[in-house]
C-alpha positions in Angstrom: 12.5 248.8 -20.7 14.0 245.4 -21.6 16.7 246.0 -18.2 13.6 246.6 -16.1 12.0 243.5 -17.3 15.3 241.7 -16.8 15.3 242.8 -13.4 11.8 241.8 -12.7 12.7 237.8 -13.2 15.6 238.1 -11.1 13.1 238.4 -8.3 13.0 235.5 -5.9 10.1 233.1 -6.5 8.1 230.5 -4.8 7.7 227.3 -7.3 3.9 227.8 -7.4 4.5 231.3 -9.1 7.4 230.0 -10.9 4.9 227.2 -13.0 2.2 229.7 -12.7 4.4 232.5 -14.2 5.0 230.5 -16.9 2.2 228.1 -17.5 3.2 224.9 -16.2 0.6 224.7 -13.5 -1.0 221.8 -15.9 2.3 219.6 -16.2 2.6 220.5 -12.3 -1.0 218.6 -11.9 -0.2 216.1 -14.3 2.9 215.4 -12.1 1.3 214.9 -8.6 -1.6 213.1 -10.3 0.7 210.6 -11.8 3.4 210.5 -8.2 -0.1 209.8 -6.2 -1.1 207.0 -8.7 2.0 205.5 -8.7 2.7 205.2 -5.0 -0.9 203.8 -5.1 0.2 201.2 -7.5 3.3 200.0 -5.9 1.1 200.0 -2.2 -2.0 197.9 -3.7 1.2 195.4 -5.2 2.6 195.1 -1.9 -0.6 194.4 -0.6 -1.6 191.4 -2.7 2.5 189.8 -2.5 1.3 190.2 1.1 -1.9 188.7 0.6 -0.7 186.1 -1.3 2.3 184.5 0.8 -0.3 184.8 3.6 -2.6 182.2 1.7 0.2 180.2 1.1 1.1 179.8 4.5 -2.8 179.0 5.4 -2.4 176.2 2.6 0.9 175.0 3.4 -0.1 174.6 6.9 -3.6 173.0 6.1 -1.6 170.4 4.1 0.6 169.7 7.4 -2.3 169.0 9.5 -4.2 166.6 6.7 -0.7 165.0 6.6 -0.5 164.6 9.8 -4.2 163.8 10.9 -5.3 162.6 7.9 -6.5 159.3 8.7 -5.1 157.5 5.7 
C-alpha cells in the first residue's frame, strides 16, 4: 500500500495540480494578487516621476519666456 502511494507522487505534475494537490491554490492567488498589485504600483510611480518632470519642464520654460518677455 504505502509503495503504491509512493509511486502515485512520483507521477509528473502540472504546477496547478501540484498546489491543488496539496492545498496551496490560496497562497497561489495570494501570489498573483500581490505580483499584479505590485507591478501596478511601480507603473502608477513611473507615471507620476513622469508627470512630474513634465510640469517642471512646462514651469521651467514659462519662467524663460517671462524672463525673457517680461517687460520689466
Amino acid at each position: 500500500m504505502a509503495e503504491r502511494r509512493r509511486a502515485s507522487f512520483s507521477l509528473p505534475m502540472t504546477t496547478i495540480e501540484t498546489f491543488a494537490a496539496r492545498g496551496d491554490l490560496a497562497h497561489l492567488a495570494l501570489f498573483l494578487w500581490a505580483s499584479s498589485a505590485s507591478a501596478l504600483a511601480a507603473f502608477a510611480l513611473r507615471e507620476v516621476a513622469a508627470a512630474s518632470r513634465r510640469f517642471d519642464d512646462f514651469v521651467r520654460e514659462l519662467a524663460r519666456f517671462n524672463d525673457t518677455f517680461g517687460g520689466h
